[in-house]
Structure formats: structure tokens, C-alpha cells
DRENTORRO-575457 format. One record per residue (C-alpha): residue number from 0; x, y, z. Coordinates in nm, 4 decimals. Each point is the difference from the previous one (the first is absolute). Last residue first. Layout:
% DRENTORRO-575457
nudren:px:py:pz
NUM:X:Y:Z;
...
END
This chain:
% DRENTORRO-575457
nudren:px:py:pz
328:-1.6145:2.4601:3.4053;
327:-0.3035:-0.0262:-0.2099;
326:-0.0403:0.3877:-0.0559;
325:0.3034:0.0106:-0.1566;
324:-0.0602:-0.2039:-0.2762;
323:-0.3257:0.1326:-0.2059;
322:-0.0672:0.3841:0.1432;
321:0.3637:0.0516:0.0606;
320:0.1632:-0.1883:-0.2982;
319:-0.3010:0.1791:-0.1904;
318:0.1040:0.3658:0.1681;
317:0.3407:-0.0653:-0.1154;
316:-0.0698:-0.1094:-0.3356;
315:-0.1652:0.3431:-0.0682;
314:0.2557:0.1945:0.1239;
313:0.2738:-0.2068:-0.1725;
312:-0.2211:0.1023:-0.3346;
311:-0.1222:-0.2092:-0.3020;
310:-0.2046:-0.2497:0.2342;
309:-0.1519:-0.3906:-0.0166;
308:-0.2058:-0.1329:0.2514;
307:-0.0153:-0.3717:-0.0231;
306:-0.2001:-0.2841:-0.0150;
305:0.0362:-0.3840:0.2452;
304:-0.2212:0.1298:0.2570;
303:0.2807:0.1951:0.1808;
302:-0.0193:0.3052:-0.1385;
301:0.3792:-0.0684:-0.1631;
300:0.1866:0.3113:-0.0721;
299:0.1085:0.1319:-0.3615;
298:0.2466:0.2482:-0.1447;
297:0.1472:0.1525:-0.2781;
296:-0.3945:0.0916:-0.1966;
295:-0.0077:0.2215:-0.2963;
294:-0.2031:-0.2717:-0.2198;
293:-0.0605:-0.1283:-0.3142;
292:-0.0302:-0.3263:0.1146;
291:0.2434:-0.2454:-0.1207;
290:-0.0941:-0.2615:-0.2939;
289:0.3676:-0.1779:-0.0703;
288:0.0807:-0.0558:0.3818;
287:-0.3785:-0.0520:0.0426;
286:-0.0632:-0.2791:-0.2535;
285:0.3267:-0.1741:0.1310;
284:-0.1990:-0.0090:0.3457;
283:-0.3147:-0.1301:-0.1528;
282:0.2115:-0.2646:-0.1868;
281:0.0722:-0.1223:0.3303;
280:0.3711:0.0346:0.1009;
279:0.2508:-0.2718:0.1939;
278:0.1948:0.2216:0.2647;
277:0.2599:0.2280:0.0941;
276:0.1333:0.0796:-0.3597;
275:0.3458:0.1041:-0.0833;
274:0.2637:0.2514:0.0889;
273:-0.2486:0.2327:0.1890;
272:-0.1382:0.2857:-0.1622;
271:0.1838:0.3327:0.0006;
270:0.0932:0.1726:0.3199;
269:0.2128:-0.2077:0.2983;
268:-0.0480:0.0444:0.3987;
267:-0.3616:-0.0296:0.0129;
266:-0.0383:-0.1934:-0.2919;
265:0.1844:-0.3104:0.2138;
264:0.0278:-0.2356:-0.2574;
263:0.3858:-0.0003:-0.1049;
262:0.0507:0.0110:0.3951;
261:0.0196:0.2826:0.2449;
260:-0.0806:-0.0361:0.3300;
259:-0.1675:0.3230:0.0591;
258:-0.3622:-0.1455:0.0027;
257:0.0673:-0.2903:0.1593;
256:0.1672:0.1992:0.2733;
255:-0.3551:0.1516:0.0224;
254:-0.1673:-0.3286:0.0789;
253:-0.1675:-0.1914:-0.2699;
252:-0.2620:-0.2817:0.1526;
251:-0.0599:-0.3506:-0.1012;
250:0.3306:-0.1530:0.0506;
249:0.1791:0.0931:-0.2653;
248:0.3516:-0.1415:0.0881;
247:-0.0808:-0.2472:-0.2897;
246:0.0322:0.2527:-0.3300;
245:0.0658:0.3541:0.1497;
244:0.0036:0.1152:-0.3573;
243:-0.3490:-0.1252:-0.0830;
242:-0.1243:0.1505:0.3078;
241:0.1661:0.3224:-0.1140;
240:-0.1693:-0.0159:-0.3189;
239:-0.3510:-0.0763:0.1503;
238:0.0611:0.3634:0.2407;
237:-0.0079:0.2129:-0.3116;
236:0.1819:0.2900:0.0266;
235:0.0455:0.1068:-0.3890;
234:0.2588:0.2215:0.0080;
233:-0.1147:0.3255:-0.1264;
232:0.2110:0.1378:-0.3590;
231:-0.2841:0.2049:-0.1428;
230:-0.1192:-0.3082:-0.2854;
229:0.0748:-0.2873:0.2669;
228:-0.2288:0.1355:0.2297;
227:-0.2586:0.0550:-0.2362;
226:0.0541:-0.3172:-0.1137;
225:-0.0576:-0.1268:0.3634;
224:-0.2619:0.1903:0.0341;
223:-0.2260:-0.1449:-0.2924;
222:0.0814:-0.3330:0.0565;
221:-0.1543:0.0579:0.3214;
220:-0.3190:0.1779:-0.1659;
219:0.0116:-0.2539:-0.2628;
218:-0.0342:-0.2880:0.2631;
217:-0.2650:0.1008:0.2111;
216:-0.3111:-0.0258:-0.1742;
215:0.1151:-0.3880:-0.0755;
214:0.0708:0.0177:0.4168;
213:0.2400:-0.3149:0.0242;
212:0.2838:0.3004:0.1235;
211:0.3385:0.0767:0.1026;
210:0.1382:-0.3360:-0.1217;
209:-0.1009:-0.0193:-0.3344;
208:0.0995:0.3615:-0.0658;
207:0.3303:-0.0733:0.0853;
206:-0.0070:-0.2779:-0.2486;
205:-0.1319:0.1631:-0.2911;
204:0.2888:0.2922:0.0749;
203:0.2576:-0.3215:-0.0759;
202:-0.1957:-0.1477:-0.3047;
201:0.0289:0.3900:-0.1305;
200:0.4049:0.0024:0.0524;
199:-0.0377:-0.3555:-0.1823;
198:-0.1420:0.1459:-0.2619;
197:0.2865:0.2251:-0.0749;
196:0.0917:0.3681:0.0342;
195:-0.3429:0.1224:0.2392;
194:-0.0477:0.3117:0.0726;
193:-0.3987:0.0386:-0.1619;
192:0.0203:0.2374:-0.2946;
191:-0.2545:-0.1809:-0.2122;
190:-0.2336:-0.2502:0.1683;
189:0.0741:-0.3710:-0.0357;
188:-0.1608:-0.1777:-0.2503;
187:0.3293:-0.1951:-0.1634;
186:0.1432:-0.0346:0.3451;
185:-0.3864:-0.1724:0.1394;
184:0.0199:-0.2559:-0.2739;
183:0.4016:-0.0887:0.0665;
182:-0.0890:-0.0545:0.3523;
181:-0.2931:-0.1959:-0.0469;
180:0.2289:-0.2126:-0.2289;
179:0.2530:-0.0097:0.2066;
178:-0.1859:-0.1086:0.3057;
177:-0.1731:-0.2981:-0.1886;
176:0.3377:-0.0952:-0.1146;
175:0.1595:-0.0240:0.3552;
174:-0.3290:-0.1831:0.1315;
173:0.0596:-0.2733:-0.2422;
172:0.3866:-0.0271:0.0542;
171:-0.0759:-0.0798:0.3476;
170:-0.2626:-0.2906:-0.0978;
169:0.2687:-0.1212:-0.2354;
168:0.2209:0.0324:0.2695;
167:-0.2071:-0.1420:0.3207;
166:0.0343:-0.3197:-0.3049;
165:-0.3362:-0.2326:-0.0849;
164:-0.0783:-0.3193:0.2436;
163:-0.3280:0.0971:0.0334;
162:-0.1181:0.2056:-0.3133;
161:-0.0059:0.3722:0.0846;
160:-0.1868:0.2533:0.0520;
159:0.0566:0.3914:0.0986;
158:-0.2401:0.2245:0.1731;
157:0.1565:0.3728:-0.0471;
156:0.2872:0.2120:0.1354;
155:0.2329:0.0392:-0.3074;
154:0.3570:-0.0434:0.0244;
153:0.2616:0.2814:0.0045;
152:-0.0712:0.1482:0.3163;
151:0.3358:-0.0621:0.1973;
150:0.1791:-0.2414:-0.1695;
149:0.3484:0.2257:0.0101;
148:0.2990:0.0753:-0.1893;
147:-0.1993:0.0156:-0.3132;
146:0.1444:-0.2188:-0.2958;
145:-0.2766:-0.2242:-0.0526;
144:0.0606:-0.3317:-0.2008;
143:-0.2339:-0.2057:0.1987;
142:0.3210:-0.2302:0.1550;
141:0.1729:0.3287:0.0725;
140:-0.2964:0.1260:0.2020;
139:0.0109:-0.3376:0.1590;
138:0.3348:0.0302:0.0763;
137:0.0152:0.3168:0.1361;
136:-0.3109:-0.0558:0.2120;
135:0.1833:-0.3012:0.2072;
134:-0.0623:-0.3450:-0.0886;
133:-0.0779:-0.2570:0.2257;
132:-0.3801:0.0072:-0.0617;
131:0.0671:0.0308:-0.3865;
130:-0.1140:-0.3444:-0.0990;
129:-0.3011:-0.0350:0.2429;
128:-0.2606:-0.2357:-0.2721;
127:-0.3200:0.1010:0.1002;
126:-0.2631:-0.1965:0.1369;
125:0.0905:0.0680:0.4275;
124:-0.0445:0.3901:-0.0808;
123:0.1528:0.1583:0.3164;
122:0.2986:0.0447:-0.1786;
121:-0.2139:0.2008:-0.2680;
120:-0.1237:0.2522:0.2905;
119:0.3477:0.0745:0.1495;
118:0.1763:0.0684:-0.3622;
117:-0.3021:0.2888:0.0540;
116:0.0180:0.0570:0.2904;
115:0.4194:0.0802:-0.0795;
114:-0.1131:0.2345:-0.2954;
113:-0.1955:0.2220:0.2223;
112:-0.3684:0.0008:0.0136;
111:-0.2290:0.3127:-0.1099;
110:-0.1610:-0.1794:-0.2574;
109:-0.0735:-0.3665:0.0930;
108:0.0339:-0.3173:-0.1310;
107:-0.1847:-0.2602:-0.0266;
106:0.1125:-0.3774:-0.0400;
105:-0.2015:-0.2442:-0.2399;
104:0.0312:-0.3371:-0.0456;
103:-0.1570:-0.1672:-0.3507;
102:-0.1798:-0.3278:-0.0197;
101:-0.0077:0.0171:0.3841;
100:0.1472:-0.2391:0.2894;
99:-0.2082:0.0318:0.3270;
98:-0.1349:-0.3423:-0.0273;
97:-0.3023:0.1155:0.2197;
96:-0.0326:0.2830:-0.2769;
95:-0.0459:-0.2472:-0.2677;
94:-0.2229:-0.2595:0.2596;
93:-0.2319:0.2740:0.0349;
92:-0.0460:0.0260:-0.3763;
91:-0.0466:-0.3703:0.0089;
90:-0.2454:-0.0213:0.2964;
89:-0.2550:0.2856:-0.2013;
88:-0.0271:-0.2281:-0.3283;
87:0.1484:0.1400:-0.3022;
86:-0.1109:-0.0400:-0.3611;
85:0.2940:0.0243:-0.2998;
84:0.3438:0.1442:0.1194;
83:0.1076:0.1856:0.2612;
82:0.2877:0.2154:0.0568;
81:0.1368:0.1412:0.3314;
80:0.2630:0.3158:-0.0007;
79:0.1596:0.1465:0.3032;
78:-0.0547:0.0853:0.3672;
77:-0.0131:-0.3033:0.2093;
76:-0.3119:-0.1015:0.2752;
75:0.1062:-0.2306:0.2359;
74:-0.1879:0.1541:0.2837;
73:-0.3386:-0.0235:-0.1898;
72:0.1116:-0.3711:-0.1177;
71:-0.0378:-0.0773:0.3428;
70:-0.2467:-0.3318:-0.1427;
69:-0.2581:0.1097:0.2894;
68:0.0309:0.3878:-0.0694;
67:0.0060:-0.0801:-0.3654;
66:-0.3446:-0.1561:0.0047;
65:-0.1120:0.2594:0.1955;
64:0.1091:0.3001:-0.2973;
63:-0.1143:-0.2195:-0.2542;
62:-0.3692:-0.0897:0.1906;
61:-0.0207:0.3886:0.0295;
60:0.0995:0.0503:-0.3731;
59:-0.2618:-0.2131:-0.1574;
58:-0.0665:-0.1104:-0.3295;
57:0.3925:0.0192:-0.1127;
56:0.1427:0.1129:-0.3294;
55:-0.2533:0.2516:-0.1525;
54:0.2322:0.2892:0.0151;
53:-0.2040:0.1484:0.2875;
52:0.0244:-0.3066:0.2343;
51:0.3772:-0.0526:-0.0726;
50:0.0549:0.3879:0.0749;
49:-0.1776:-0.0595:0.3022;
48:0.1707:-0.2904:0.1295;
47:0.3211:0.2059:-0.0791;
46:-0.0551:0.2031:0.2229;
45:-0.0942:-0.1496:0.2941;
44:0.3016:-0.1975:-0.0448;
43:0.2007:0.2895:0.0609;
42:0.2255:0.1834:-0.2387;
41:0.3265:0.0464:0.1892;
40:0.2229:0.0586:-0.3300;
39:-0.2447:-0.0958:-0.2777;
38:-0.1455:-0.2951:-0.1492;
37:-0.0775:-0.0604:-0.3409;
36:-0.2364:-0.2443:-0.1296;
35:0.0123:-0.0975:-0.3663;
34:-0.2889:-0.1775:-0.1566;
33:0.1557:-0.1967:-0.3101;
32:-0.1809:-0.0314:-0.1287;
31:-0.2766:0.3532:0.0788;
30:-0.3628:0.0145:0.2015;
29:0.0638:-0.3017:0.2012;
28:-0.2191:-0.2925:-0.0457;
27:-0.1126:-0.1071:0.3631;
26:0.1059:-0.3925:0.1548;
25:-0.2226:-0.1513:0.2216;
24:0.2618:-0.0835:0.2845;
23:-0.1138:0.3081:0.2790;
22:-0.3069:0.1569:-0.0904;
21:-0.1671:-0.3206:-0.1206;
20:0.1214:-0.1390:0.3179;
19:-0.0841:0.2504:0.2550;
18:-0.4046:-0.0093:-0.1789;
17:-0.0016:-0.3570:0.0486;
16:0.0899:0.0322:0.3576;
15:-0.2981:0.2950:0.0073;
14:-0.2658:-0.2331:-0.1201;
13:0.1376:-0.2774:0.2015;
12:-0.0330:0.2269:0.2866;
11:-0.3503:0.1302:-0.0917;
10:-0.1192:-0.3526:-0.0621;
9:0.0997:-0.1003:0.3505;
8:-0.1731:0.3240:0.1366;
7:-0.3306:-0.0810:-0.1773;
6:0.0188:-0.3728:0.0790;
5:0.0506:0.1252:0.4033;
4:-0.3313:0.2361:-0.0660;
3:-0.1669:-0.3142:-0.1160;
2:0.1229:-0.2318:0.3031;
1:-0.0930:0.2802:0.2644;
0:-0.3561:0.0424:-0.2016;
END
């Protein structure tokens, strides 16, 4: 009986060796050829195991997502473009992202940042090409043919790629087109009557709005009161522009000589908008420059949960900065 039971178990291990290896080197047809495999910014191998499984590519996800924890392909994991052609065995897809060098590179980039993450992000990009890492923005605007005095929100935030080896200009040059044209699509839609005298005035309100709020519910109330604002001769006084203005002696906090320091972005101290954008823009935030509410609101207070209260009166404000801020102190 001992001996049988001991045949049984033997079996059941070779049964389950075999198993591992028809998982692992027999190749599987993918469902496209090439089969392209794109990984994103911090995707984890988890991930993309199951995206293999449900495309068809791999048998079994688990034994992928192991597998890769013995190779340490899982910690070697680079965002970008993989192509594959013909059938695929488990191993060699592994062995792609053990290699760490994609097809394509990618590098994402994200609304809300300033221009100098954003030169930040492609040095950090070890596959492209760093020929404008020395220069300073006035260059490289000159380089792209722009004649605004500053970068500041004039490339698109998106997921870029890029062959290896490929220019951080061409790249650069990329995201500065994509902006444009978003730009130029919004301008031409824009609501009637709105006080803006140039696109660029409306790529600058886009950014504000980026930085007060991620809230998509959000957005055309604040874009709301800020034209409203503009519209009855208000200053603005929005905290983002003064932390844009205070550049590195932001430290995390504005103080109330931040406040009264004046700079060209301070919009306590100065009316109008500020002299150019404070940030890279989502088309979401370019949608609610163009698309304000129709609203009566000149102010807004944070509740604290990421939303905001917004008000037409002082009186009304007031009791929100009371009910929402005060009461934390």
C-alpha cells in the first residue's frame, strides 16, 4: 500500500513537473504579429500576467508572476513598448522584460506638473538620447521655433514613446504639438464672451484650474469663479499661483508674508491672470476654461475631502471658511 501510495505521489510530481514545463517553454500563438505588449509607468507584474493570460498569450498567470519572482524580472520591470512575433513561450517573454530594453520606451507625463518635472522625467529616461539637458528653456524654446518667453505649459501631458536611442527633442517637440493642437481645438469652441484675447490667455486660466482641483465636477465651477472674477475686476487669489511665484523657497506651506510678497504670480497682490501658465494642462482643464459654468459664484473653500464649496456672497464664503477651515485649527 506504502509503495503504491509513494507511485501515486511520484506520478503526481512528474505529472505536475510536466505541467511547469508545458506552461513555461511550450510556446502559445498570440492573438495578433506582431503581439505588442505595452507596459506602463509602475504597472506591476501582477498585471501584466493577467493581461497576458486574457489576451491569449500565456496559460498561466500565477506560474508567470513566480517565475518572474525567481528570474527578478518583476523588479526589473520597464515601462515602454515590447513586440513579439510568431508563437511565444512563457521564459522568452520573461526574458524581454528581464532584458529591460523595450521595442519602444515610454515616459508619462502628468497634468498638473511644472515644466521643470517634466525636463526632470525625460532625464531620468536612461533610452533616450539627452541633447537638451544642458540647455536652458530659452534655448530649447528657440530650438522648437516658439516665441513665448516661457515653457511653462506649452507641451502636452500624456504617455509619450520613443525608439531607444531617439532625441529628448523630438520627444519634446512631440508633446509641444499635441498641446497646440488641443489648444487650438478648444479656442475654436470656446464659449462666446469669455475674457480671454488670445489662446494662450485661455491655456493660462486652464492651468489655474488644473491646480485648484482633479475634481471633473469641480473644475467648471472653479473655472467658473475665476472668470467671474476676472469679468467684475476681482483678483483672482489663488494660492497655486503664488506657489508658482515663490518657485524653490516654497517649502510646503504659504505664510502671510507669502501672500504680500509680491511677484508677477502672486494674484493676491496683482488683478488679471498671471503672465503665463503655472502648470502642464489636461484637456479636461482646457475643456473648462472654454466650457465655464454658468454661474454667479466669486468664491470657493476647500471641504477638505478633495471638493469644494463654492459661494456668490462674502457672507456666504465666510460661514464655509468657518464651517470647512476654521473649525480645524
Amino acid at each position: 500500500m506504502l509503495r503504491f501510495l509513494g507511485r501515486c505521489v511520484s506520478l503526481l510530481f512528474l505529472l505536475s513537473a510536466l505541467w511547469l514545463v508545458w506552461v513555461i517553454v511550450v510556446p502559445v500563438t498570440p492573438p495578433a504579429s506582431p503581439y505588442t505588449v505595452s507596459v506602463a509607468a509602475n504597472r506591476t507584474m501582477g498585471q501584466l500576467a493577467r493581461t497576458l493570460q486574457d489576451d491569449g498569450a500565456v496559460r498561466n498567470r500565477w506560474v508567470m508572476v513566480a517565475l518572474s519572482r525567481m528570474m527578478g524580472s518583476d523588479r526589473k520591470l520597464r515601462a515602454g513598448l515590447y513586440q513579439f512575433s510568431g508563437p511565444t513561450a512563457m521564459w522568452q517573454y520573461l526574458s524581454r522584460f528581464d532584458d529591460g530594453h523595450p521595442d519602444q520606451g515610454s515616459v508619462t507625463i502628468i497634468e498638473g506638473w511644472t515644466f521643470r518635472q517634466f525636463r526632470a522625467a525625460l532625464r531620468r529616461e536612461d533610452d533616450l538620447r539627452q541633447d537638451t539637458a544642458q540647455w536652458d528653456d530659452a534655448r530649447l524654446l528657440a530650438e522648437l521655433g516658439l516665441s513665448e518667453s516661457s515653457a511653462e505649459g506649452l507641451f502636452f501631458p500624456s504617455t509619450f514613446y520613443y525608439l531607444p536611442g531617439s532625441s529628448d527633442l523630438e520627444l519634446l517637440r512631440r508633446a509641444n504639438q499635441s498641446l497646440m493642437q488641443q489648444l487650438q481645438t478648444v479656442w475654436e469652441a470656446r464659449d462666446p464672451d469669455l475674457p480671454y484675447q488670445s489662446p494662450y490667455q485661455l491655456l493660462t486660466m486652464a492651468s489655474l484650474v488644473e491646480k485648484e482641483t482633479s475634481r471633473a465636477e469641480d473644475r467648471v465651477m472653479v473655472a467658473s469663479v475665476f472668470v467671474n472674477r476676472l469679468r467684475v475686476g476681482m483678483r483672482l487669489q489663488t494660492d497655486p499661483s503664488v506657489i508658482y511665484g515663490m518657485g524653490e523657497r516654497y517649502q510646503g506651506r504659504i505664510g502671510r508674508d507669502a501672500l504680500r510678497r509680491d511677484t508677477p504670480y502672486n494674484t493676491y497682490t496683482r488683478a488679471g491672470l498671471t503672465p503665463t501658465p503655472i502648470a502642464l494642462v489636461s484637456r479636461a482643464a482646457l475643456d473648462a476654461a472654454a466650457h465655464p459654468a454658468a454661474s454667479r459664484a466669486l468664491y470657493f473653500v476647500a471641504r477638505g475631502d478633495g471638493s469644494s464649496v463654492f459661494s456668490e456672497t462674502l457672507d456666504q464664503h465666510n460661514a464655509a471658511v468657518r464651517k470647512y477651515i476654521l473649525k480645524k485649527g
